[in-house]
C-alpha positions as CSV (number, residue, x, y, z in Angstrom):
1,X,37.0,37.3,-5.2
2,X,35.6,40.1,-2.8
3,X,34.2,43.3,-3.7
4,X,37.0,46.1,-3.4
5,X,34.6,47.6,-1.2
6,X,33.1,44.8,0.8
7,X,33.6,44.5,4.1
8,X,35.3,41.7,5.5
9,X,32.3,40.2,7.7
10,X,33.7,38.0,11.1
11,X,31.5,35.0,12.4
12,X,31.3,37.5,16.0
13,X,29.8,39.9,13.6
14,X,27.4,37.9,12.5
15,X,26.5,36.2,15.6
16,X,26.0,39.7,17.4
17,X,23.7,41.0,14.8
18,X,21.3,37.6,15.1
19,X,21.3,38.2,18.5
20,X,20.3,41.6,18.6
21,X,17.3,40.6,15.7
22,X,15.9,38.0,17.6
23,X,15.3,40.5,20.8
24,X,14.5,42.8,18.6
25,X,11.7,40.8,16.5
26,X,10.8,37.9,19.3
27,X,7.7,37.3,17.6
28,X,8.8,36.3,14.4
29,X,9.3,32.9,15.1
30,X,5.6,32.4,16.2
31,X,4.2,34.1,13.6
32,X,5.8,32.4,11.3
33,X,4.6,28.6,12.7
34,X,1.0,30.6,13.1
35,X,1.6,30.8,9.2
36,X,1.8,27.4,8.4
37,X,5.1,27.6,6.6
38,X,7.1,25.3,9.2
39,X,3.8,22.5,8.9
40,X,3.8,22.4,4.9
41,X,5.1,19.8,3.1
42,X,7.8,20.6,0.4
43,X,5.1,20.9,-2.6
44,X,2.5,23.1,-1.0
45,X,5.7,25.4,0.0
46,X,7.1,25.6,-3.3
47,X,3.4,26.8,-4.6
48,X,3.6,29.3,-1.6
49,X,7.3,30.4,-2.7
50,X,5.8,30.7,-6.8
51,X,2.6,33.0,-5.5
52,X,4.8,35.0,-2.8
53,X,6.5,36.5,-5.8
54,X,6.2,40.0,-6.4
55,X,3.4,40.0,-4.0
56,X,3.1,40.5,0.3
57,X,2.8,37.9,2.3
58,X,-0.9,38.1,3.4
59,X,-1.9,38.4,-0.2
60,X,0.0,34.5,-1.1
61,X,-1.8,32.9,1.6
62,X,-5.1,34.5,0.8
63,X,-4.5,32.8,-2.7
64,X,-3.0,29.9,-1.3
65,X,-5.9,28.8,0.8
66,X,-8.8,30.1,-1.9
67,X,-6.5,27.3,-4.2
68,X,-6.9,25.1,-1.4
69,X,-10.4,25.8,-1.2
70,X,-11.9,25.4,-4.6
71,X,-9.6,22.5,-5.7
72,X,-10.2,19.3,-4.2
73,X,-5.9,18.0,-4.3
74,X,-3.5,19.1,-6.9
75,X,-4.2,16.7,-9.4
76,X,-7.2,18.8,-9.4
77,X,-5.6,21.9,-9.8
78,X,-2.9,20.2,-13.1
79,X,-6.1,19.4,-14.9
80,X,-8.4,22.2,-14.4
81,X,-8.4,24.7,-17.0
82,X,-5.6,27.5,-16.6
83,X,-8.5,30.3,-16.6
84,X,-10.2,28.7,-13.1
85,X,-6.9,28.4,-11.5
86,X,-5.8,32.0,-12.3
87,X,-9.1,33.1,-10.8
88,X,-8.5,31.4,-7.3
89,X,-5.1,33.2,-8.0
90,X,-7.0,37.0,-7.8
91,X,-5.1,38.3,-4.9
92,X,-1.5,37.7,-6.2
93,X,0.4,39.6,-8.7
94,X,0.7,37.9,-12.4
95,X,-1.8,35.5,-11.5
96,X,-1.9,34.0,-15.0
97,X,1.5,33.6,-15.2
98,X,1.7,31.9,-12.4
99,X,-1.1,29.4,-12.9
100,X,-0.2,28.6,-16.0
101,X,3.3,27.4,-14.4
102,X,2.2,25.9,-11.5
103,X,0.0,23.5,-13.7
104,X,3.2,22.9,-15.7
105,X,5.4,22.0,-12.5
106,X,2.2,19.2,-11.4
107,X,2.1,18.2,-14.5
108,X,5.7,17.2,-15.2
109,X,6.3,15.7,-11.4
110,X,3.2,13.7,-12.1
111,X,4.7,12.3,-15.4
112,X,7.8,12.2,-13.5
113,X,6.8,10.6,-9.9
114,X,3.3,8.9,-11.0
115,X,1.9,12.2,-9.0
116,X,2.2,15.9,-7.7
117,X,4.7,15.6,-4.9
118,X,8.3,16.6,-3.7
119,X,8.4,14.4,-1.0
120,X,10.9,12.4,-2.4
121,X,13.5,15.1,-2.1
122,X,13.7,14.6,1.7
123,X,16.6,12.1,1.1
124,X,18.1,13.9,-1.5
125,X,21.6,16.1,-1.0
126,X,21.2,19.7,-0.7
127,X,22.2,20.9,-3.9
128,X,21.1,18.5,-5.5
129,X,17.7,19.9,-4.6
130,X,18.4,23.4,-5.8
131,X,19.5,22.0,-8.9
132,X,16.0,20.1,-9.4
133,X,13.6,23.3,-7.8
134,X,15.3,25.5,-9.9
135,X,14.5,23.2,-13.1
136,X,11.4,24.4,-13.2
137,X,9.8,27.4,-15.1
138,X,9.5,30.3,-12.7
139,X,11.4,29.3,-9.8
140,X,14.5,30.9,-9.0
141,X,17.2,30.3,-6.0
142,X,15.2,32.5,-3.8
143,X,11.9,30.2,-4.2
144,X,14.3,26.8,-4.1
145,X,15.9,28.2,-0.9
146,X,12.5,28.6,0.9
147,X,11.6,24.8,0.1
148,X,15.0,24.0,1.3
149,X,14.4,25.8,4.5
150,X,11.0,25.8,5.7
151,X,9.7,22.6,4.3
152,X,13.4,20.4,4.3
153,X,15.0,21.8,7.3
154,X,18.3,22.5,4.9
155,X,20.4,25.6,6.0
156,X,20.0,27.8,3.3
157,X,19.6,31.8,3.2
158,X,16.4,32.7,0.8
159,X,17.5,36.2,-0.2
160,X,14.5,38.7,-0.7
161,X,14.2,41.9,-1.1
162,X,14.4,42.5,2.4
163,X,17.2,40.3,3.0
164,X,19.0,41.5,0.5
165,X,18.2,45.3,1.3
166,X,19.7,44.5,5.3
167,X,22.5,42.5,4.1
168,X,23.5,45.4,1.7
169,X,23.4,48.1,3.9
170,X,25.3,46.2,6.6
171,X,28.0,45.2,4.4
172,X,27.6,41.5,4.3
173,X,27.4,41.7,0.3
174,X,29.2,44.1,-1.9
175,X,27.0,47.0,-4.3
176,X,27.6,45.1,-6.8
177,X,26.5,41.5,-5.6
178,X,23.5,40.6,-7.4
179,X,20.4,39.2,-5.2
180,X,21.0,35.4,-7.3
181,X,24.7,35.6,-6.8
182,X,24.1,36.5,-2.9
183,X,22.5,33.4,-1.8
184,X,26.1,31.8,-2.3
185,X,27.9,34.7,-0.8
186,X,25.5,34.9,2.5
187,X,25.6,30.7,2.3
188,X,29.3,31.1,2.6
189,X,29.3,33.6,5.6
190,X,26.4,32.3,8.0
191,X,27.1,29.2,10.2
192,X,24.6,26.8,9.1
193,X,22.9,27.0,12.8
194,X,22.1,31.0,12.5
195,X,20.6,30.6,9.0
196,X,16.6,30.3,9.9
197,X,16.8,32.2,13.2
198,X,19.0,34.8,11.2
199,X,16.9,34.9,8.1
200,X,13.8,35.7,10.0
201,X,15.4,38.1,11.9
202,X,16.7,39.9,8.6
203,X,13.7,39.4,6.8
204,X,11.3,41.0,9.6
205,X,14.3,44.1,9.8
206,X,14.0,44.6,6.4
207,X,9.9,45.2,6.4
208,X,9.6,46.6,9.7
209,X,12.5,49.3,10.4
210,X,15.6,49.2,7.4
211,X,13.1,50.0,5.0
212,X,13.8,51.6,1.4
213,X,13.6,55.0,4.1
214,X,15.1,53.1,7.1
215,X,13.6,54.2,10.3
216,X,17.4,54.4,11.6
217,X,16.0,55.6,15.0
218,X,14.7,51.9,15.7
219,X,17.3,49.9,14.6
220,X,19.2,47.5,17.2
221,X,21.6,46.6,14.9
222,X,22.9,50.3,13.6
223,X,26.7,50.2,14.8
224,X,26.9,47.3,12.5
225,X,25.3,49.1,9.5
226,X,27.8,50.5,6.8
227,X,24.7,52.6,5.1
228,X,25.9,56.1,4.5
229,X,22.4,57.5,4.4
230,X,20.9,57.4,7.8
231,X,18.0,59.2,8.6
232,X,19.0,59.6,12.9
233,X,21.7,59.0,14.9
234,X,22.5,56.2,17.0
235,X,19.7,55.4,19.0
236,X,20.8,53.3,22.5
237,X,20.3,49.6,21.7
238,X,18.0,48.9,24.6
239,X,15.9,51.7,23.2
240,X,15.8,50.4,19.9
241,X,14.9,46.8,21.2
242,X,12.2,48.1,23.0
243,X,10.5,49.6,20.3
244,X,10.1,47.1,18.2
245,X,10.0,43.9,20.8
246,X,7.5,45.8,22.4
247,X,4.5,45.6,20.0
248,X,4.1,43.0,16.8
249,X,4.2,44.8,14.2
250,X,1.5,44.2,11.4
251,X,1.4,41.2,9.3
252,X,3.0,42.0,5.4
């Protein structure tokens, strides 16, 4: 059932706002290959989606490629001791925590598949993968949608903070929509051919202009937005295209 005060959202809705994100943020795309997050195979971007947690995005693959680095494959990295992984961690947030599960999830595919890989999800159904991902110890729907996305080429919405923040504020998901419960309720809404243009377009909103203070001046998508708090009026959407097309705005 809908939120009493959820907006009904309309496919035309939706398809104007992903247009208007992708001229907004036209570099997203590229950065996002440049990354290495299309390239990786479905294990090495579940260990990105674990270390992304609670922590930017520059800061993961700083840890991600020091892991790389110091461990010669990740049979490597199951049997080293948790203290020497958690030290390659040092740039993310709750690196102990999160060394001591990503040990756990080689460990049990390797007693599971003879070795540490998720390749063999490739032919699996789609929620059969969630179900699996989220299996493990520390890895939620938003870190099970990433695999499915990047790495599987499935149509699912990860739902961060920024994508949740956007969403929100635009009326997609109701106040009182939880960020688990929205992956089903955005899953439900966005034709499965928007979801990775649309999702990079939200995510790159969220961190760039409809932040916690939403830089409302810049925002191509503000006729759409529902948020009572705006900090400008309307700015022309040509204008607010050109100002944030028009330079690339730092890396998280």
């Amino acid at each position: 059932m809908r939120e009493r005060d959820e907006k009904r959202v309309t496919h035309a809705e939706i398809h104007q706002v992903a247009g208007l994100l992708a001229r907004a943020y036209p570099y997203i795309e590229a950065r996002k290959r440049a990354e290495g997050v299309f390239a990786d195979p479905p294990l090495d971007s579940l260990v990105r989606a674990i270390l992304s947690q609670h922590t930017s995005d520059s800061n993961r693959d700083r840890a991600f490629a020091a892991l790389r680095a110091r461990f010669r494959d990740w049979n490597t990295v199951a049997d080293a001791p948790v203290q020497e992984v958690a030290a390659a961690l040092y740039p993310v947030n709750f690196a102990a925590t999160k060394a001591a599960r990503l040990q756990e999830i080689l460990r049990r595919l390797r007693d599971e598949q003879g070795g540490p890989t998720l390749d063999f999800l490739r032919d699996w159904p789609t929620e059969r993968i969630r179900e699996y991902l989220t299996d493990f110890n520390g890895v939620g729907p938003k870190s099970a949608a990433i695999v499915c996305l990047f790495a599987l080429g499935r149509p699912v919405v990860p739902v961060d903070t920024h994508v949740y923040r956007v969403t929100r504020r635009l009326g997609w998901i109701g106040p009182r929509v939880s960020a688990e419960r929205a992956h089903a309720v955005l899953g439900a809404v966005i034709p499965p051919s928007l979801v990775l243009p649309l999702h990079m377009g939200l995510w790159e909103h969220g961190r760039v202009t409809c932040r916690p203070r939403p830089r409302c001046a810049q925002c191509a998508v503000y006729r759409c937005c529902t948020y009572e708090k705006k900090t400008a009026p309307e700015p022309p959407v040509e204008t607010a295209i050109a100002i944030t097309a028009g330079r690339e705005a730092p890396a998280a």
